[in-house]
Structures are given as structure tokens and as C-alpha cells.
FILO-249436 format. One record per atom (N, C-alpha, C): residue number from 1; residue in three letters; atom name; x, y, z. Coordinates in nm, 2 decimals, m for minus. Layout:
REM residues N
<pt k="NUM" r="Ala" a="CA" c1="X" c2="Y" c3="Z"/>
...
END
This chain:
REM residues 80
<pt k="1" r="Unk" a="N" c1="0.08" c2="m0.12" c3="0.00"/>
<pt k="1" r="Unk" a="CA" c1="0.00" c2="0.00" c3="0.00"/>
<pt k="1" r="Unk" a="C" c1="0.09" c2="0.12" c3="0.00"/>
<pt k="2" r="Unk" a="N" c1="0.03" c2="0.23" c3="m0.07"/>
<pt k="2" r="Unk" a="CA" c1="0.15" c2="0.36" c3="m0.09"/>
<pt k="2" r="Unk" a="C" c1="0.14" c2="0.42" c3="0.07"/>
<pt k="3" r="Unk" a="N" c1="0.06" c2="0.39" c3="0.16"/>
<pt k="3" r="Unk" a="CA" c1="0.07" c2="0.47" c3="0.27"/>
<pt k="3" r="Unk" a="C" c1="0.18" c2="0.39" c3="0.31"/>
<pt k="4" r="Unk" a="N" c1="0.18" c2="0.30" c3="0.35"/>
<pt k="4" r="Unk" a="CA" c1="0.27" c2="0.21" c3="0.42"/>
<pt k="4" r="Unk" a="C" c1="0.38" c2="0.26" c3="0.47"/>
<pt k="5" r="Unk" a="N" c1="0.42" c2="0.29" c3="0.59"/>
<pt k="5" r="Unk" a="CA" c1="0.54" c2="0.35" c3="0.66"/>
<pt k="5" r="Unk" a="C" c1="0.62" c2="0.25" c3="0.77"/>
<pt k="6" r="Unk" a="N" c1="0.75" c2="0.27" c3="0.76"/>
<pt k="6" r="Unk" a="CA" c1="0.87" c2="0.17" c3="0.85"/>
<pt k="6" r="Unk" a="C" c1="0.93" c2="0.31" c3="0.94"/>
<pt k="7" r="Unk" a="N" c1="0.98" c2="0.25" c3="1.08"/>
<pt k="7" r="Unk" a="CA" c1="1.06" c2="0.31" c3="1.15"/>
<pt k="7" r="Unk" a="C" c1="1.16" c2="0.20" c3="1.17"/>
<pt k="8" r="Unk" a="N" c1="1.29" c2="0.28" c3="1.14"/>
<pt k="8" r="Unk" a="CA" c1="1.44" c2="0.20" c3="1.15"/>
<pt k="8" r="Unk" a="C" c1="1.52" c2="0.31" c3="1.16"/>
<pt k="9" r="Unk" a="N" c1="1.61" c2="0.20" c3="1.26"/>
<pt k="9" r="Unk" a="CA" c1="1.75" c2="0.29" c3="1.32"/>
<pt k="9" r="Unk" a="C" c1="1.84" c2="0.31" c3="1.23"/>
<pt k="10" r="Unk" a="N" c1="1.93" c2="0.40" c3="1.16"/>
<pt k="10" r="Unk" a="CA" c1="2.02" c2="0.41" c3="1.10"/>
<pt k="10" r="Unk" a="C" c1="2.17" c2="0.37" c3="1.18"/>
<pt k="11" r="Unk" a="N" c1="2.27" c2="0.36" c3="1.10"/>
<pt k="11" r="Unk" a="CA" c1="2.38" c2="0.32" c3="1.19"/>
<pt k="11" r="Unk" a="C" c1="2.41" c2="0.45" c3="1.28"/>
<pt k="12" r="Unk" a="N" c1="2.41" c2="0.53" c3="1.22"/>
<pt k="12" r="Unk" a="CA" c1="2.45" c2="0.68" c3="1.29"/>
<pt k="12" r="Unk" a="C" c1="2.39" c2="0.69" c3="1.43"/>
<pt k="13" r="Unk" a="N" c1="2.24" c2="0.60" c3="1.47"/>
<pt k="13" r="Unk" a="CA" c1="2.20" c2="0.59" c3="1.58"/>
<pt k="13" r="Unk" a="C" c1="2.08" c2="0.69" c3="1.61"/>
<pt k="14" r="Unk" a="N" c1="2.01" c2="0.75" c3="1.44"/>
<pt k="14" r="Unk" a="CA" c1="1.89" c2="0.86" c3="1.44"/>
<pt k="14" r="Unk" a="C" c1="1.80" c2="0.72" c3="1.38"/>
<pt k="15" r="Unk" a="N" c1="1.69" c2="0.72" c3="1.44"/>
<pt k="15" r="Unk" a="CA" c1="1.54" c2="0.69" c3="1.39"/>
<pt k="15" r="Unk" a="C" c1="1.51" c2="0.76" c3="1.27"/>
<pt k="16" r="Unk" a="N" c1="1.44" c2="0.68" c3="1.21"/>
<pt k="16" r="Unk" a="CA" c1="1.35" c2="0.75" c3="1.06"/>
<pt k="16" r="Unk" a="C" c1="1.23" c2="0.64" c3="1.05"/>
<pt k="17" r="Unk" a="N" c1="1.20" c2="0.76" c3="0.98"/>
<pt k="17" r="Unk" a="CA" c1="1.06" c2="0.79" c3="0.96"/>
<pt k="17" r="Unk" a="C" c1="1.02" c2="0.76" c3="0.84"/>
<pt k="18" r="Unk" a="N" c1="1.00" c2="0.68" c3="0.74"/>
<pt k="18" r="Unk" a="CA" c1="1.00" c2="0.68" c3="0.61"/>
<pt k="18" r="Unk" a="C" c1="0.92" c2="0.61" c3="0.59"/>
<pt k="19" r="Unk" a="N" c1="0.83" c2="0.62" c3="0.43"/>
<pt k="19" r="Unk" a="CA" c1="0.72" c2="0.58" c3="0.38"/>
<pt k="19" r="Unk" a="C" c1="0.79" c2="0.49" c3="0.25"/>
<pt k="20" r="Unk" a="N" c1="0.73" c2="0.38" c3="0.29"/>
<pt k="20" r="Unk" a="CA" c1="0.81" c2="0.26" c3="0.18"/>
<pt k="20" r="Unk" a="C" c1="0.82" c2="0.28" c3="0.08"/>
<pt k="21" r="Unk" a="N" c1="0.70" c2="0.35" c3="m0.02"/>
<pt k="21" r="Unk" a="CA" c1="0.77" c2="0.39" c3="m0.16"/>
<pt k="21" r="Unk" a="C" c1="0.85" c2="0.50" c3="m0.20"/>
<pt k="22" r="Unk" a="N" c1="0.94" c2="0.57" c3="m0.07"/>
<pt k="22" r="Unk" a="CA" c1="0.92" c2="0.70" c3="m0.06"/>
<pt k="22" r="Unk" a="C" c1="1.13" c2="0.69" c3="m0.11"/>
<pt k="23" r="Unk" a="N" c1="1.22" c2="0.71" c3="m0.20"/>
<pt k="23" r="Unk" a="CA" c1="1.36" c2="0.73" c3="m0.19"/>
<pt k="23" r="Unk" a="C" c1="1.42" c2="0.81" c3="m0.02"/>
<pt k="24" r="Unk" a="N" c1="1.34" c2="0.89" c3="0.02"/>
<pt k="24" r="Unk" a="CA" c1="1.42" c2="0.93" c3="0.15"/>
<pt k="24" r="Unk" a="C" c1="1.33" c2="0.97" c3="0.25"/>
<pt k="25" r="Unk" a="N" c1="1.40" c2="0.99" c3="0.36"/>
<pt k="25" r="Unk" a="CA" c1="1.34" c2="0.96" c3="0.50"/>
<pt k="25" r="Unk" a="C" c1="1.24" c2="1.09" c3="0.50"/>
<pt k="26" r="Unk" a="N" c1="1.10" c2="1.06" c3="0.57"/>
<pt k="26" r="Unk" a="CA" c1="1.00" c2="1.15" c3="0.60"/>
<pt k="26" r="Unk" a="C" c1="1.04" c2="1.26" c3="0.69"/>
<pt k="27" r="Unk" a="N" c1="1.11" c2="1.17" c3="0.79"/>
<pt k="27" r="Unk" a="CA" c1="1.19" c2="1.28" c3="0.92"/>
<pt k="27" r="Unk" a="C" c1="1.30" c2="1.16" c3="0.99"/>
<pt k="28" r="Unk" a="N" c1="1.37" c2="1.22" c3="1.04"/>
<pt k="28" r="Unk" a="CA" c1="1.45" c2="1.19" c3="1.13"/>
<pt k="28" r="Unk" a="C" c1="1.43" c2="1.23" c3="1.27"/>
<pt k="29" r="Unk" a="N" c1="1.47" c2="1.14" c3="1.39"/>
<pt k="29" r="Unk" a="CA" c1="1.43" c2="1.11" c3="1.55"/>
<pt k="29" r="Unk" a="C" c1="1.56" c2="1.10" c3="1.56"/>
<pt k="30" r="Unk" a="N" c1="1.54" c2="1.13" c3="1.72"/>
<pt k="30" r="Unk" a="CA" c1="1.64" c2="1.07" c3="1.79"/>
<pt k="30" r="Unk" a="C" c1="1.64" c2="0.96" c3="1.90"/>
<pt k="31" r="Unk" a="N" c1="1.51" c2="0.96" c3="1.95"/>
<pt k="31" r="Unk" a="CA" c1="1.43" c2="0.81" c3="2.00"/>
<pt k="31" r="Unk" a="C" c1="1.32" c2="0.74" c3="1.88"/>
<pt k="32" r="Unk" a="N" c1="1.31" c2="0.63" c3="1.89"/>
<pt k="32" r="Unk" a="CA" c1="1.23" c2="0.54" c3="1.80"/>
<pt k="32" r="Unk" a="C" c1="1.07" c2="0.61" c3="1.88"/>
<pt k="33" r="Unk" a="N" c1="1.08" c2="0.65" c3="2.00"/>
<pt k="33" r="Unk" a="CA" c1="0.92" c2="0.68" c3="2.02"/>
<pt k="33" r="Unk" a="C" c1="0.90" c2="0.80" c3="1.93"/>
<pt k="34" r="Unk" a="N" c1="0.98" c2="0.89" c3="1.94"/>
<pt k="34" r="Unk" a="CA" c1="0.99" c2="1.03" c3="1.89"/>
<pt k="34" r="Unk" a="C" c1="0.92" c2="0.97" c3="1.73"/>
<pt k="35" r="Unk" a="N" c1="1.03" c2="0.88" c3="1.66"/>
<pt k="35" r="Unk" a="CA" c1="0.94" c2="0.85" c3="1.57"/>
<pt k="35" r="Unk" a="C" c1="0.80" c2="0.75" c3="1.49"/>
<pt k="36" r="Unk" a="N" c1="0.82" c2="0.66" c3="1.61"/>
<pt k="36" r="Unk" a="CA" c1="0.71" c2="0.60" c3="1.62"/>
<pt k="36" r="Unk" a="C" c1="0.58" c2="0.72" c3="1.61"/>
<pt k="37" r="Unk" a="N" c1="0.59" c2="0.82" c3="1.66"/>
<pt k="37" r="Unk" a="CA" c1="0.46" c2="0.88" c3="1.72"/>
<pt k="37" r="Unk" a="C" c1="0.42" c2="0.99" c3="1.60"/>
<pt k="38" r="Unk" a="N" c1="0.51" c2="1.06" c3="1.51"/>
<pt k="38" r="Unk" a="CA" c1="0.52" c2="1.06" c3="1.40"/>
<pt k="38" r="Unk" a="C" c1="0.48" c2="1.02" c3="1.27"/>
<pt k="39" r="Unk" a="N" c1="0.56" c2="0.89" c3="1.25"/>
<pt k="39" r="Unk" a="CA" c1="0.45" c2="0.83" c3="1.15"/>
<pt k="39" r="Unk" a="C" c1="0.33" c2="0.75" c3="1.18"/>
<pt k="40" r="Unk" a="N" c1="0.30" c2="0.80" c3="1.33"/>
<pt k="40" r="Unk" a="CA" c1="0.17" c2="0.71" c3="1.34"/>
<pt k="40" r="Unk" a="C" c1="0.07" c2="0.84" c3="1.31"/>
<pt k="41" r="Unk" a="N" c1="0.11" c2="0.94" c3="1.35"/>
<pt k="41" r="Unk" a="CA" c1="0.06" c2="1.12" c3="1.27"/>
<pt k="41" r="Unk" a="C" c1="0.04" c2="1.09" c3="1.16"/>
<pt k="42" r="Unk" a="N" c1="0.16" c2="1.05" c3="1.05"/>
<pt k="42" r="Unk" a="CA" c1="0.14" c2="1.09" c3="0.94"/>
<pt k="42" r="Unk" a="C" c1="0.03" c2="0.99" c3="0.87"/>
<pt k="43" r="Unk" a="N" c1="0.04" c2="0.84" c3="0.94"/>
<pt k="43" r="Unk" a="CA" c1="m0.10" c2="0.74" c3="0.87"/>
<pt k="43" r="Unk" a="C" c1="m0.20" c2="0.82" c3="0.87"/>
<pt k="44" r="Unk" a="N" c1="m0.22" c2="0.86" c3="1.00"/>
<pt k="44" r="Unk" a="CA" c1="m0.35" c2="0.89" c3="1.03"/>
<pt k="44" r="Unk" a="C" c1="m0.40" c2="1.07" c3="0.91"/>
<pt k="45" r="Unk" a="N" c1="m0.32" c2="1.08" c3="0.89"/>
<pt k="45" r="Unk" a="CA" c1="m0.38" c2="1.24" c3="0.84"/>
<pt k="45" r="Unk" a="C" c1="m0.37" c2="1.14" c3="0.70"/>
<pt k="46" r="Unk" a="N" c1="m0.31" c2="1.02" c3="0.66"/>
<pt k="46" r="Unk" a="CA" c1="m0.28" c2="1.04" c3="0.50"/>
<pt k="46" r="Unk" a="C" c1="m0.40" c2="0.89" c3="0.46"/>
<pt k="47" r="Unk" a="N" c1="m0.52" c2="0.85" c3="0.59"/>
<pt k="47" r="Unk" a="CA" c1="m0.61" c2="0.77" c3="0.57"/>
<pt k="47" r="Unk" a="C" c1="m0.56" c2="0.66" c3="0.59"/>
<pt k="48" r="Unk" a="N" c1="m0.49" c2="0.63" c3="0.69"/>
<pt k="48" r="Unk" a="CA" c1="m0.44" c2="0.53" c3="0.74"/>
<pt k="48" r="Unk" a="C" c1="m0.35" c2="0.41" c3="0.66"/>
<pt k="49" r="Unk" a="N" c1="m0.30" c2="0.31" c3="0.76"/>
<pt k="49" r="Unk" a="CA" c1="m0.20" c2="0.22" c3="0.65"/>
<pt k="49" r="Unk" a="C" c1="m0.09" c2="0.14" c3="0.73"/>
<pt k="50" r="Unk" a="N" c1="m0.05" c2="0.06" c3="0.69"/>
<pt k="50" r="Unk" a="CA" c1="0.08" c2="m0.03" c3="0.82"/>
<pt k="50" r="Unk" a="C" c1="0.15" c2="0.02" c3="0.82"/>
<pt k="51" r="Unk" a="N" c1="0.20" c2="0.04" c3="0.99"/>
<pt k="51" r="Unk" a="CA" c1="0.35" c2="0.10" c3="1.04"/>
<pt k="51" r="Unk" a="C" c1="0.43" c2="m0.03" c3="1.11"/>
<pt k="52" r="Unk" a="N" c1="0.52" c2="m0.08" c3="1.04"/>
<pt k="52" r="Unk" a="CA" c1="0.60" c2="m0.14" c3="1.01"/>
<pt k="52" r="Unk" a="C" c1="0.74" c2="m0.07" c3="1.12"/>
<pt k="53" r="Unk" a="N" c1="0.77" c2="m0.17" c3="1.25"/>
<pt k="53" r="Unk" a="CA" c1="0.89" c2="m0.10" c3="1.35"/>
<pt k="53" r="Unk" a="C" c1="0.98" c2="m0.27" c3="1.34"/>
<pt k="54" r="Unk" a="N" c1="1.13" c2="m0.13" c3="1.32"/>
<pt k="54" r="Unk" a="CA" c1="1.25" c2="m0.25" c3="1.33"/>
<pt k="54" r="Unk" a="C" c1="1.32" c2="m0.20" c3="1.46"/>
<pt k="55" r="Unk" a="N" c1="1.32" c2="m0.33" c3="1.52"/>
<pt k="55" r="Unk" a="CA" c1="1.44" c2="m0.33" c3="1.63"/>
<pt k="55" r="Unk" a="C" c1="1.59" c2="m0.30" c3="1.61"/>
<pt k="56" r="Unk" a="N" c1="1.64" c2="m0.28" c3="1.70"/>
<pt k="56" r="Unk" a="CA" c1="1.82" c2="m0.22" c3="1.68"/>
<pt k="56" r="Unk" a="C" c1="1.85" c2="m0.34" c3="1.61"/>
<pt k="57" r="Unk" a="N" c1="1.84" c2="m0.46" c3="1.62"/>
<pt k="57" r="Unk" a="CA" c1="1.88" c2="m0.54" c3="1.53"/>
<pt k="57" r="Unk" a="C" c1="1.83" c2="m0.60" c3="1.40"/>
<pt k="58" r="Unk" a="N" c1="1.75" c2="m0.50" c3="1.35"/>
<pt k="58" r="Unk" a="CA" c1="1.72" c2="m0.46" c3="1.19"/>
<pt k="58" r="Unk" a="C" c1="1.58" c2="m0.56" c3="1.14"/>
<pt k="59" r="Unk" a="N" c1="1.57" c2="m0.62" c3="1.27"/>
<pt k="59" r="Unk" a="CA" c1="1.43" c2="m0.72" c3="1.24"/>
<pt k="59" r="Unk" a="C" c1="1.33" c2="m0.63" c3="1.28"/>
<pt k="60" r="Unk" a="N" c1="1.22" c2="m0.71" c3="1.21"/>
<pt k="60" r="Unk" a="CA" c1="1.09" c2="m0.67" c3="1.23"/>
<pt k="60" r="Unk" a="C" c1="1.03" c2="m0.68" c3="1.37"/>
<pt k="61" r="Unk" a="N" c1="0.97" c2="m0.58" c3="1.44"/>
<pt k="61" r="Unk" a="CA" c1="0.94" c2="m0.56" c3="1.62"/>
<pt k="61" r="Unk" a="C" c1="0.82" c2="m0.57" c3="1.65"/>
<pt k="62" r="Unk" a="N" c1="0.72" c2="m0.49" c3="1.51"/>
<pt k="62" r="Unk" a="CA" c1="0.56" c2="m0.52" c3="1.52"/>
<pt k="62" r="Unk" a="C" c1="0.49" c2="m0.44" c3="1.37"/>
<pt k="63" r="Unk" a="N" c1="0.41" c2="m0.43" c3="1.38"/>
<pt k="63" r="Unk" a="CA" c1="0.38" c2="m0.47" c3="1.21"/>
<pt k="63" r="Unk" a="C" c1="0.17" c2="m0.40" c3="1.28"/>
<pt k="64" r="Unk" a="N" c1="0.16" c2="m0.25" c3="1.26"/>
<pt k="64" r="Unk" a="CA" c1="0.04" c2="m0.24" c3="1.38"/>
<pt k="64" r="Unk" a="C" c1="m0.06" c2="m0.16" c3="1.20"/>
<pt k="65" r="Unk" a="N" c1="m0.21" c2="m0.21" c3="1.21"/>
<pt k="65" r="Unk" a="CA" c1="m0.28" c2="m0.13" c3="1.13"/>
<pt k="65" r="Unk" a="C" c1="m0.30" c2="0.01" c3="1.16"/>
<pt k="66" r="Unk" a="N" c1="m0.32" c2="0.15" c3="1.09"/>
<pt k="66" r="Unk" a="CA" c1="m0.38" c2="0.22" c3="1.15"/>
<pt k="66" r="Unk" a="C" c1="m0.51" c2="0.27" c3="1.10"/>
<pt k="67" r="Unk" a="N" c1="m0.62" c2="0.23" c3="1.15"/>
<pt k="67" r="Unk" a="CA" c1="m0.77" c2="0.28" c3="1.09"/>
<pt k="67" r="Unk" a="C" c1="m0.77" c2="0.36" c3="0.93"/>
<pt k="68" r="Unk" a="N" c1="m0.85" c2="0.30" c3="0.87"/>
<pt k="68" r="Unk" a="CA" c1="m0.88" c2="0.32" c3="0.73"/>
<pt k="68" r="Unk" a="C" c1="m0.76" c2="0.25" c3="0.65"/>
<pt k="69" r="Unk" a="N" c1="m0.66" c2="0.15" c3="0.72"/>
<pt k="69" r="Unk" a="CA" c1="m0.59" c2="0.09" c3="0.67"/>
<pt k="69" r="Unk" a="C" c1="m0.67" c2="m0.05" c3="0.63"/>
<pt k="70" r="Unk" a="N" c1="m0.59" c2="m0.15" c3="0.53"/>
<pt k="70" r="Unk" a="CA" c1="m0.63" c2="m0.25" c3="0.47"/>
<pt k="70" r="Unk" a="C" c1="m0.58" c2="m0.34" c3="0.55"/>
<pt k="71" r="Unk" a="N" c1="m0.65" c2="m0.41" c3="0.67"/>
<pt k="71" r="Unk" a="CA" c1="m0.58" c2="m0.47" c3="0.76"/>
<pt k="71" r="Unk" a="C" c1="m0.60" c2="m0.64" c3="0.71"/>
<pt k="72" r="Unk" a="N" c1="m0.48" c2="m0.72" c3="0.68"/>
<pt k="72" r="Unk" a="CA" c1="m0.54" c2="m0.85" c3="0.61"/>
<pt k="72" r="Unk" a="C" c1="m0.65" c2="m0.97" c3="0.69"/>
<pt k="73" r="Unk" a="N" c1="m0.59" c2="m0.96" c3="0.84"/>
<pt k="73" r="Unk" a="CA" c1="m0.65" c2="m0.98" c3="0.97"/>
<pt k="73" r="Unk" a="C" c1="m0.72" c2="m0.92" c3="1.08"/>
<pt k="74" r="Unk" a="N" c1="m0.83" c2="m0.87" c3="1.06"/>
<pt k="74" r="Unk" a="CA" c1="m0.93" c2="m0.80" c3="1.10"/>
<pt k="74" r="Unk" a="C" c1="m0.95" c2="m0.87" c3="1.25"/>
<pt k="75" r="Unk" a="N" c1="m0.97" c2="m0.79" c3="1.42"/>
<pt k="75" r="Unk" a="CA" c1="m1.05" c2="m0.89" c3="1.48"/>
<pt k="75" r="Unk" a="C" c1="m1.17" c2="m0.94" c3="1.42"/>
<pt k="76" r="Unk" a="N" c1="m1.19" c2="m1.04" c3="1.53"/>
<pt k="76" r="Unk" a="CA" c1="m1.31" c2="m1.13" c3="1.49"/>
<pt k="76" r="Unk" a="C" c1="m1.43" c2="m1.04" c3="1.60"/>
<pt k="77" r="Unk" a="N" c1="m1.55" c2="m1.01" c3="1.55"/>
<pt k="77" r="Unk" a="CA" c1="m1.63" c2="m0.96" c3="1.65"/>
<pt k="77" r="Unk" a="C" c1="m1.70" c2="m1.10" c3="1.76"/>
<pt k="78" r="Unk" a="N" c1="m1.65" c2="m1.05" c3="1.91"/>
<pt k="78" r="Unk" a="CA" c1="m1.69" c2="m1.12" c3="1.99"/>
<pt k="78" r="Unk" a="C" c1="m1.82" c2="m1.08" c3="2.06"/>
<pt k="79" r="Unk" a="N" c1="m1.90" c2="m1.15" c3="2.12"/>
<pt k="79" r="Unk" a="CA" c1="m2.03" c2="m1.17" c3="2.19"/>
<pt k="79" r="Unk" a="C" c1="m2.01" c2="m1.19" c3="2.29"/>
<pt k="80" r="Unk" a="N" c1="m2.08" c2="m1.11" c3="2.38"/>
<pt k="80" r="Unk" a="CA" c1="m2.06" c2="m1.16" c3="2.53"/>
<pt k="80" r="Unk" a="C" c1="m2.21" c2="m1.18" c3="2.56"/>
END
């Protein structure tokens, strides 16, 4: 999806902010919250979409929808 956005550490030790189809970074952090919080801003104003977080060791950390995104696994509606 074109919204689609990742946060990952650069070696330099700055967070970014970037939109997967995008050649360069949205913004630059200096904490991963700083930019976690950020591009969860930017889904939300651009109609939502997956934000995609890598750990210091370059793997994937969590993988979260954000409303009016295409989520492939929806909850299940529960009954009480």
C-alpha cells in the first residue's frame, strides 16, 4: 500500500521515519518513540496504513494497522 510506513535505526544511531515507496526519509528522530509517534501522525492524516517498527537489530518488532488501513486480519467480533 502507498501509505505504508517503517521506522528503523540508521547506523548513525537517528530513527527514521519513512514511507516505503518513498527514496528518502519523512523525518528523522532521535528516540524510536519520537518517531514511532510521528509516523503514526502521518498514517493517520494520510487515511491510514501499516506502520511497520524494526528493532536495533534490523528485524521486524511489530507490524500495527492504522484505521482506514487494509488490515489482512481483522479482529473477529466477539459476543458476550
Amino acid at each position: 500500500m502507498a501509505n505504508d510506513r517503517m521506522v528503523y535505526r540508521r547506523s548513525d544511531g537517528t530513527w527514521v521515519n519513512k514511507r516505503n515507496d518513498a527514496g528518502k526519509a519523512s523525518s528523522l528522530h532521535g528516540t524510536q518513540g519520537e518517531a514511532l509517534a510521528v509516523a503514526h501522525q502521518n498514517l493517520v492524516n494520510q487515511g491510514g496504513g501499516e506502520l511497520i517498527t524494526k528493532g536495533l537489530n534490523g528485524r521486524i518488532r511489530s507490524k500495527d494497522t492504522i484505521p482506514l488501513g487494509n488490515d489482512p486480519f481483522p479482529p473477529k467480533d466477539r459476543e458476550h
